[in-house]
Every structure is written in C-alpha cells, then in structure tokens.
C-alpha beads as a LAMMPS data file, in Angstrom:
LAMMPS data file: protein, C-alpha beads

290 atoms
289 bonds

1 atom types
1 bond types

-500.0 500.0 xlo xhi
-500.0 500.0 ylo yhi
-500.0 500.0 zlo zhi

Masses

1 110.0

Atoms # bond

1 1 1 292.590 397.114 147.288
2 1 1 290.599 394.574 149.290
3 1 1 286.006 395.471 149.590
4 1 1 286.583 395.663 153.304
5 1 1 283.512 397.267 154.379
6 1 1 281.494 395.764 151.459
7 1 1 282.282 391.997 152.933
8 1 1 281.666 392.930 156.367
9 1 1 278.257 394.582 155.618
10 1 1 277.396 391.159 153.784
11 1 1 277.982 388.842 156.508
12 1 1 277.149 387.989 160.380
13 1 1 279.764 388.971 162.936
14 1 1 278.277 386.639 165.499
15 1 1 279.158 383.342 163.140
16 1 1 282.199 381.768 162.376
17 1 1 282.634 382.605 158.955
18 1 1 285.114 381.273 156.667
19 1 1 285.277 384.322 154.214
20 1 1 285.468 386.747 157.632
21 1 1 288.706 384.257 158.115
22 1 1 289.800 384.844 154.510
23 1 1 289.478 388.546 154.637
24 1 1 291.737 388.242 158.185
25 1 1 293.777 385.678 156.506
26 1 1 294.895 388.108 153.448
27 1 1 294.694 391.188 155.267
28 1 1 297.211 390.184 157.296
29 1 1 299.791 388.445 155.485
30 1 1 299.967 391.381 153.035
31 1 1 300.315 393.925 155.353
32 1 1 303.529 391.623 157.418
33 1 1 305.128 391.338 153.610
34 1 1 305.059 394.927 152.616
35 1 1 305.970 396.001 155.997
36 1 1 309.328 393.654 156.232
37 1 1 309.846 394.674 152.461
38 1 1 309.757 398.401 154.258
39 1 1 307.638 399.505 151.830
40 1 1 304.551 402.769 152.037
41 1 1 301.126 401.486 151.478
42 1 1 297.131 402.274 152.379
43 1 1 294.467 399.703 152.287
44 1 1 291.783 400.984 149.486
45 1 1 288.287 399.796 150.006
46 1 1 285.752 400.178 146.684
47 1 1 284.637 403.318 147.053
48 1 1 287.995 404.632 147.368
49 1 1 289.130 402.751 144.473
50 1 1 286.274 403.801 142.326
51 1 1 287.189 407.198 142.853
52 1 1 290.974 407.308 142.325
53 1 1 292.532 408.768 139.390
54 1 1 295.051 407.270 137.365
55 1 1 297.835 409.210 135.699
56 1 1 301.307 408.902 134.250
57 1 1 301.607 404.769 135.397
58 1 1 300.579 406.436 139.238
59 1 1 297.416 406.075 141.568
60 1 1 296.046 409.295 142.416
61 1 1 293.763 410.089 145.389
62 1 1 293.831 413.588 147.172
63 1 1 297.437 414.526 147.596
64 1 1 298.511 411.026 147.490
65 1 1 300.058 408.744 145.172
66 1 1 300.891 405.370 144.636
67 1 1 303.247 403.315 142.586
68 1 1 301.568 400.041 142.551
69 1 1 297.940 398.290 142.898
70 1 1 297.562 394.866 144.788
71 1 1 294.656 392.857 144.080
72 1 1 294.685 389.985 147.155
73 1 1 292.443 386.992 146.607
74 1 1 288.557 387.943 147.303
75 1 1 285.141 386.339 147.592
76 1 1 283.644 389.876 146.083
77 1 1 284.571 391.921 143.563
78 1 1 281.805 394.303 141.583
79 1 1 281.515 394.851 138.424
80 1 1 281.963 398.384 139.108
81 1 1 285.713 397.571 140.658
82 1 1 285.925 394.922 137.546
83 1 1 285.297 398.395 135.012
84 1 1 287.722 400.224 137.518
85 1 1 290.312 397.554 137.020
86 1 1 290.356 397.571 133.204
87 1 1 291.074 401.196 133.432
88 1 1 293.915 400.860 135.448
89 1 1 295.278 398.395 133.061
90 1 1 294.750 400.745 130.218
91 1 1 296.491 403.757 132.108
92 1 1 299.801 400.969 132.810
93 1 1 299.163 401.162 136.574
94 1 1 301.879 398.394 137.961
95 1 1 299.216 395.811 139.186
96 1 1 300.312 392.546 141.368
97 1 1 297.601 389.925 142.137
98 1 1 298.182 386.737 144.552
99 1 1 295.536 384.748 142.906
100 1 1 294.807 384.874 139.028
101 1 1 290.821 385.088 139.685
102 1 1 288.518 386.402 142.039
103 1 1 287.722 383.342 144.550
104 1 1 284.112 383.683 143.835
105 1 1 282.389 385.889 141.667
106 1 1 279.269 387.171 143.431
107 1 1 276.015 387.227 141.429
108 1 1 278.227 386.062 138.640
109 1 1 279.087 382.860 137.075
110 1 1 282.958 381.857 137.158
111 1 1 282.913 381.067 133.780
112 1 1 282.426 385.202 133.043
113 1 1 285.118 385.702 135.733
114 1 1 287.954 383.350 134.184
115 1 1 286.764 385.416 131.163
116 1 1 286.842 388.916 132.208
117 1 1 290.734 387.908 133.857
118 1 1 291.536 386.271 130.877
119 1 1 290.370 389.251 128.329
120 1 1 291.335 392.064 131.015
121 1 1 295.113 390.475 132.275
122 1 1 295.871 388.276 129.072
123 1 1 296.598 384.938 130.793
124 1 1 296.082 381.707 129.657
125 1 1 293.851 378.978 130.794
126 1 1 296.760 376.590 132.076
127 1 1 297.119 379.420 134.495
128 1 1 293.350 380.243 135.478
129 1 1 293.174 376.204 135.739
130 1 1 295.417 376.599 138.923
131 1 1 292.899 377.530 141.989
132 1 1 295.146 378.652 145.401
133 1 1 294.505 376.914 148.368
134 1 1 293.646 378.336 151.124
135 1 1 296.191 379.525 153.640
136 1 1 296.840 376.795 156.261
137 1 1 297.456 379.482 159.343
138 1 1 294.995 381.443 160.768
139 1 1 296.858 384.442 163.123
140 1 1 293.539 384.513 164.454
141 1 1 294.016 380.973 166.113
142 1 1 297.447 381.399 167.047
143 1 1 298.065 381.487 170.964
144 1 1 301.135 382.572 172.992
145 1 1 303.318 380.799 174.187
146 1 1 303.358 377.475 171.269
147 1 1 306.648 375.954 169.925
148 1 1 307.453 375.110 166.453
149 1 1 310.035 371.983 165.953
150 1 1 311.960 373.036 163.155
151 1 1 314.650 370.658 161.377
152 1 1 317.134 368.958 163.957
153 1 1 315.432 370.203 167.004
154 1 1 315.612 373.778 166.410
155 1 1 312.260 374.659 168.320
156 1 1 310.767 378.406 167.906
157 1 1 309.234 379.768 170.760
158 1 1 306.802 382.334 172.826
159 1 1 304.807 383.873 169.817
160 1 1 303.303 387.249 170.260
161 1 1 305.468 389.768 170.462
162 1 1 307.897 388.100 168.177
163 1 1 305.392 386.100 165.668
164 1 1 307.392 387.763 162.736
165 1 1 310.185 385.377 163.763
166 1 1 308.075 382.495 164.058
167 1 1 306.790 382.851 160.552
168 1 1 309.726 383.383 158.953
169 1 1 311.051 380.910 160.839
170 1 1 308.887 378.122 159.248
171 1 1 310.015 376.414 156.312
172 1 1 308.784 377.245 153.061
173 1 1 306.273 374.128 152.370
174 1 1 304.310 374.632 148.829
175 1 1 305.002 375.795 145.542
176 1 1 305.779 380.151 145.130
177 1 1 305.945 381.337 141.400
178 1 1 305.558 384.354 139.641
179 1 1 304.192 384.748 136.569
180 1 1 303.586 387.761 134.714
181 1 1 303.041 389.804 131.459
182 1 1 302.882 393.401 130.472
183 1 1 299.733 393.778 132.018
184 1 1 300.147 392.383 135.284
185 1 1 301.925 390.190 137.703
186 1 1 300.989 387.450 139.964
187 1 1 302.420 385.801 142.785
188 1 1 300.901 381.909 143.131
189 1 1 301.248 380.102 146.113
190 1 1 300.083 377.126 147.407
191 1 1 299.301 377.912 150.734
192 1 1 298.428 381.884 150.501
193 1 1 301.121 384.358 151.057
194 1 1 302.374 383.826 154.156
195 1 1 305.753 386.029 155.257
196 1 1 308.151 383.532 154.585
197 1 1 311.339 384.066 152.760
198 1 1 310.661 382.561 149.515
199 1 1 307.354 384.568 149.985
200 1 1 309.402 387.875 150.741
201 1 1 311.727 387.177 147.863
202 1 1 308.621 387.430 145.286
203 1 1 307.103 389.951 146.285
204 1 1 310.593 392.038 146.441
205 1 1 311.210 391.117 142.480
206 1 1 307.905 391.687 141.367
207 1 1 307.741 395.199 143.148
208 1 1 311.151 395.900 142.969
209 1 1 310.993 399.009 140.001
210 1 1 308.468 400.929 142.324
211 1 1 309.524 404.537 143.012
212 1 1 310.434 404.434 146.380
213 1 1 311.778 407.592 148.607
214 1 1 314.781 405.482 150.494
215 1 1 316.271 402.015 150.244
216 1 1 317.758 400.053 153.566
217 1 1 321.061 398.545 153.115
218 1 1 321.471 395.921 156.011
219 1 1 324.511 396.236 158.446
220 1 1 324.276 394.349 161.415
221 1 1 321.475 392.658 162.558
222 1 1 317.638 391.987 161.030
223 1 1 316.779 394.911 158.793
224 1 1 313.520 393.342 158.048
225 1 1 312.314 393.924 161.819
226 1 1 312.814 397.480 161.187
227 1 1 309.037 398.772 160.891
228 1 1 308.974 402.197 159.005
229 1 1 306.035 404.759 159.652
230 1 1 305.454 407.306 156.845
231 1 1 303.720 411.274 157.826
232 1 1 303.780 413.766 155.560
233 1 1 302.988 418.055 155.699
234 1 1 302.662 420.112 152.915
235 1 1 305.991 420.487 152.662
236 1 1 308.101 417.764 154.614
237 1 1 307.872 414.006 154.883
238 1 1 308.646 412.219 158.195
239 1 1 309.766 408.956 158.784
240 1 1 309.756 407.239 162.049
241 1 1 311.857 403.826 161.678
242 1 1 311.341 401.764 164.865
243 1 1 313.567 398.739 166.084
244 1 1 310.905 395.657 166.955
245 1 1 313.478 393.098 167.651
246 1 1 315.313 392.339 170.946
247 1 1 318.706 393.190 168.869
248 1 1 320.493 396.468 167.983
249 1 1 319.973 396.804 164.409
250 1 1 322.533 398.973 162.182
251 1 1 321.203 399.915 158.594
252 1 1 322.596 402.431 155.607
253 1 1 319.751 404.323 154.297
254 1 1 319.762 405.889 150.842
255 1 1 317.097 408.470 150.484
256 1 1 315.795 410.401 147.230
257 1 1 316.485 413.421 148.896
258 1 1 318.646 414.936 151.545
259 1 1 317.362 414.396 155.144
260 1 1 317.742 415.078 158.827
261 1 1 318.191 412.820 160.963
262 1 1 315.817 413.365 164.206
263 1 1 317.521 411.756 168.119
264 1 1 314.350 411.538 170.500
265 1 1 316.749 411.081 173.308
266 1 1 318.889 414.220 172.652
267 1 1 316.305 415.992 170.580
268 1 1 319.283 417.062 168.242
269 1 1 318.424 417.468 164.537
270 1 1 321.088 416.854 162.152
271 1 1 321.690 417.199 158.213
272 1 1 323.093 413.854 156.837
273 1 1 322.813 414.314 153.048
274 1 1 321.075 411.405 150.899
275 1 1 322.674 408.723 152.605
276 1 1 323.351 408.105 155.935
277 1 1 324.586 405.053 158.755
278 1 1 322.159 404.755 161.484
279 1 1 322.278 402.119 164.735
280 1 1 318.984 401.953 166.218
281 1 1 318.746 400.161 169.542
282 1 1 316.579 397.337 170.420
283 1 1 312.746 398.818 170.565
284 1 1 314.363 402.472 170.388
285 1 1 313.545 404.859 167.092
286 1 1 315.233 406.690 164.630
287 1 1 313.017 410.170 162.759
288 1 1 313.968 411.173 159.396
289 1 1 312.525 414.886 158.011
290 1 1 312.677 414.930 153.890

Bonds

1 1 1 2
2 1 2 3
3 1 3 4
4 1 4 5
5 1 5 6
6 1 6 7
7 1 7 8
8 1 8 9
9 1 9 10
10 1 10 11
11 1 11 12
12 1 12 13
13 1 13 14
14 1 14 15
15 1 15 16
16 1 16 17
17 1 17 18
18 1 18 19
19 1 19 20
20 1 20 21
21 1 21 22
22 1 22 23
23 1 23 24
24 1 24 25
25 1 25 26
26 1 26 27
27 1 27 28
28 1 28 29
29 1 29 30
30 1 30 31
31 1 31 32
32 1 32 33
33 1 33 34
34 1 34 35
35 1 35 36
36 1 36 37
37 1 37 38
38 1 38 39
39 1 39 40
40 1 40 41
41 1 41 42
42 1 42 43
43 1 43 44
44 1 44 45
45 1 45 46
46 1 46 47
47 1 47 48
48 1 48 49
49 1 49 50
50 1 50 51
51 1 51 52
52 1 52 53
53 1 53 54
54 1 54 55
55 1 55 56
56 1 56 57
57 1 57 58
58 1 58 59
59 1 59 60
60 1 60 61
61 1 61 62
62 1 62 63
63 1 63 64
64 1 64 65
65 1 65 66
66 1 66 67
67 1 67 68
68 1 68 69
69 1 69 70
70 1 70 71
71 1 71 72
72 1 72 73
73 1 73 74
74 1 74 75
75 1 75 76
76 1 76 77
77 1 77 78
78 1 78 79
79 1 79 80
80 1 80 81
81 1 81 82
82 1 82 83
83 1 83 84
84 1 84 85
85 1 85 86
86 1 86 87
87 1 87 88
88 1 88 89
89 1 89 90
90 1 90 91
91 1 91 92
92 1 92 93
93 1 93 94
94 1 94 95
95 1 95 96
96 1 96 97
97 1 97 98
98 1 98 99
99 1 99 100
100 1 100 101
101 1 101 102
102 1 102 103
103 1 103 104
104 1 104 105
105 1 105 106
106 1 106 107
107 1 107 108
108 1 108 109
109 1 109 110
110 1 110 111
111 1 111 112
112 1 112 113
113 1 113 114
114 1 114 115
115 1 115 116
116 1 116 117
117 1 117 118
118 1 118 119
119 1 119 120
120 1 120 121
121 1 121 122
122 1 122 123
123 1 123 124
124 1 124 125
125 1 125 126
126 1 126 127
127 1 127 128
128 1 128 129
129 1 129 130
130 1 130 131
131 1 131 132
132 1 132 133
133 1 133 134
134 1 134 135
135 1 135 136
136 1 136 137
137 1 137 138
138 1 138 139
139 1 139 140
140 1 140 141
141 1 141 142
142 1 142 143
143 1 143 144
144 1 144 145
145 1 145 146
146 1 146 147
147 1 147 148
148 1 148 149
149 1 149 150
150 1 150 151
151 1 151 152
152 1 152 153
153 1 153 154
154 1 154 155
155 1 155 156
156 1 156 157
157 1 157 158
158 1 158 159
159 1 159 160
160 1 160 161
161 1 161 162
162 1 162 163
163 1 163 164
164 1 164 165
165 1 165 166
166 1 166 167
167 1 167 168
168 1 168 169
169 1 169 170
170 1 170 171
171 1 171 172
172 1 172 173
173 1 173 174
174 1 174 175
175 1 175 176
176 1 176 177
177 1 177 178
178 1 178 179
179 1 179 180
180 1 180 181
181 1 181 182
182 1 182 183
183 1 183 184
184 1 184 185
185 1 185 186
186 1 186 187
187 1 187 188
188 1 188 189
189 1 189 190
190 1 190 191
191 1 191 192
192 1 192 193
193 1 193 194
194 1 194 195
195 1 195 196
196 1 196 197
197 1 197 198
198 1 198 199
199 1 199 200
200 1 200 201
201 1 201 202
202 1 202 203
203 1 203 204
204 1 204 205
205 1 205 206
206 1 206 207
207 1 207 208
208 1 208 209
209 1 209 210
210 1 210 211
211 1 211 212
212 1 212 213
213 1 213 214
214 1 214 215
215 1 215 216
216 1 216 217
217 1 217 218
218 1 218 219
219 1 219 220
220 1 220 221
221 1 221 222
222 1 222 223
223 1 223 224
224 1 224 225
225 1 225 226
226 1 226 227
227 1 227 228
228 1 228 229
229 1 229 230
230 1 230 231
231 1 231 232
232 1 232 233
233 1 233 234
234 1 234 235
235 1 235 236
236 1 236 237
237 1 237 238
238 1 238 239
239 1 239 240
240 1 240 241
241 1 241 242
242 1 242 243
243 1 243 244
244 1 244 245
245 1 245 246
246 1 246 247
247 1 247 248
248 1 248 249
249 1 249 250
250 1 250 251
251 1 251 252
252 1 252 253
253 1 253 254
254 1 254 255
255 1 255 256
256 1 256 257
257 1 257 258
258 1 258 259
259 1 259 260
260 1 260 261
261 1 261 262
262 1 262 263
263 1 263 264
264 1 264 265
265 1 265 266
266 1 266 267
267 1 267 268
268 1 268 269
269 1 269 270
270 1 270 271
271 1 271 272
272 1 272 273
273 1 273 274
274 1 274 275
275 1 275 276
276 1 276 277
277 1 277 278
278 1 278 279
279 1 279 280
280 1 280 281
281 1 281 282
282 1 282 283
283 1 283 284
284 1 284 285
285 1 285 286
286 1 286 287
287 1 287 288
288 1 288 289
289 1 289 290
C-alpha cells in the first residue's frame, strides 16, 4: 500500500520536493526487491485499500487475492487507512513494514502516531525510538554510464540497462534487522531498502510462508535477473518469465499445479507436470499456462 495519488494531489510537480523523492525513493526499491525475490504483487493506493476485504489471513479485492500487506515508510497516512490497518491486524493479514512509524503524521501529532503503532502493532518504545534514515540513492539522479570502485579495484560499470547489477553490486553499508511479533514484521534499515543482498535476504525470511503458485530453483546463472510477469483468465494463469541479463540463465521451477510450457520461437505447447527444467536465453522468454 503506498497513498500514491493522495501525495501527488498534495504537492507541486514543478518543485523539487523531497517527499516527491521519498515516494520515488520507496516506490522503487520495493518494487526491484519483490521482483528479484520473483514474487506477484499490485501497488494499492487508499481508496483501494479502504475497500478491500479481508478473509481467511488473505486480501481480497475483485477476483484477486493477496497473501501479504506492505506498509513502506510514508509522509501520509489517514486515519481512515490507520482504522483500515487495525482491521487487517484483527483479520491476521501477514503485514511487513520497513519503518516502525509513519514518517510524519499529517494533521496529527507524532506522539498519537508512536501511539496508535504501539497499541495497533505491539512494539516497544526502544523500537519506535529508532527513526530510518533516509535512503542515500536517488535512481532518479543516477546517470549512465558512472563507475562504482568496489573493494580491490573491482569497478562496476555502464548503469542503465544493467542497474540491478550495480546495486547489488554495492556493499551492504548500514545496519538490516528484522524484528517482529505476531502482529507484524518489520524490516529496519539504515539507509532505506535498497536491493542489496542482505536487503534481499530479509525480505525473503520475513515473506518466506506466503502462498506462492511456483518456486525457482537456481541452475546456472543469475536466477534473480529472471523478471516474472503474472496474467490471469477465468480459468488459466499465464506466466511470462523473461531473461534480463546478458547470460543464459537455467532454472527448475516447481509449480502448485501442472503447467505447459509455452516456446515463442517454435510456438509448441508442451505438458511438463509440476516441475519442470527450463534454459532461457539471454533477453529471450519462457510462457507458462496453469
């Protein structure tokens, strides 16, 4: 969930803004993670929150449904989304947050914020003392080509295309911890959650029990620069799982269901059962039916 449209209604487009930088900021880094962690997710703005039902420890909107709700850090958050929030926890909807509080509560003091988190997530005050710090990178500001000098002259190059490398290239500066209860968890960083490994790793255990339809066993190669695409009928679901590095890439796949596997060169659709070995070359794709 992030109030998209709520925070761009609020401000001026023409200025620099620092929370139009934060919104960027998490927007992005979330959406890198989850994608290298291959896992299915929508953005939610309020009013799609607001009207979501929750049932059985899932998120239910239309004929979708979700396993998990992220919470990234925010200058805004409603009381409305606040009430919505509470109800999730009540209905044991899995809920991950990368900062413990709200960065600013608007047309609210922070002393009923840290109370409200404290009352609605159960944490303590040595945890709501700890503030993050704003993420250091800006993707925004980031220009092609620019070197990194990594370690004994290990330099990463030409960004763009490949700036997936380049961040999980750089070393993991700052502090990553999880903490958690059975309300919620919460993944603290110093520097915001950039997709870096130690990054990657905590946001794999923390969401590692959602119900997912496959899992990707890695091979040979990257698996984590295989980007998955997710369309679904009314009675199929279609995967598209494209190659974005300059490398073949072989991956075993282990699917809920039995699948076929879909060649765009050949056009040949095949049966492969639950779980299948695929080699995908370098900026080619693989389709999956289930």
């Amino acid at each position: 969930y992030y109030p998209v449209e709520s925070l761009l209604a609020k401000y001026n487009l023409s200025l620099l803004n620092p929370e139009l930088s934060l919104i960027f900021n998490e927007l992005s880094f979330i959406s890198l993670n989850l994608s290298l962690l291959h896992l299915d997710f929508d953005f939610l703005d309020e009013k799609m929150l607001l009207g979501a039902e929750f049932k059985n420890g899932k998120i239910r909107m239309g004929d979708e449904e979700y396993s998990a709700l992220i919470l990234p850090s925010t200058p805004l958050i409603s009381l409305k989304v606040m009430k919505k929030i509470e109800e999730a926890v009540k209905n044991k909807i899995k809920i991950l947050a990368t900062t413990v509080v709200p960065s600013e509560g608007i047309d609210q003091e922070d002393k009923k914020v840290r109370s409200w988190s404290k009352k609605t997530f159960g944490i303590d005050d040595k945890i709501l003392d700890r503030r993050p710090i704003k993420p250091l990178i800006n993707l925004d500001s980031i220009a092609t080509p620019l070197s990194f000098p990594l370690g004994l002259g290990k330099v990463v190059s030409d960004i763009g295309e490949r700036i997936l490398k380049v961040l999980l290239a750089l070393p993991d500066i700052g502090k990553t911890e999880i903490y958690r209860n059975k309300k919620a968890s919460f993944i603290r960083t110093d520097f915001g959650i950039l997709p870096t490994s130690k990054n990657l790793k905590a946001l794999s255990e923390v969401l590692k029990d959602l119900d997912k339809d496959f899992e990707i066993i890695p091979v040979k190669g990257d698996s984590r620069f295989i980007s998955v695409l997710k369309r679904r009928t009314k009675r199929e679901k279609m995967y598209l799982f494209v190659n974005t590095d300059s490398k073949d890439i072989t991956v075993r796949v282990r699917f809920k269901k039995a699948v076929k596997v879909v060649d765009f060169d050949s056009g040949k659709v095949e049966s492969r059962g639950r779980e299948t070995e695929i080699s995908i070359k370098d900026t080619k794709a693989v389709g999956f039916v289930m």
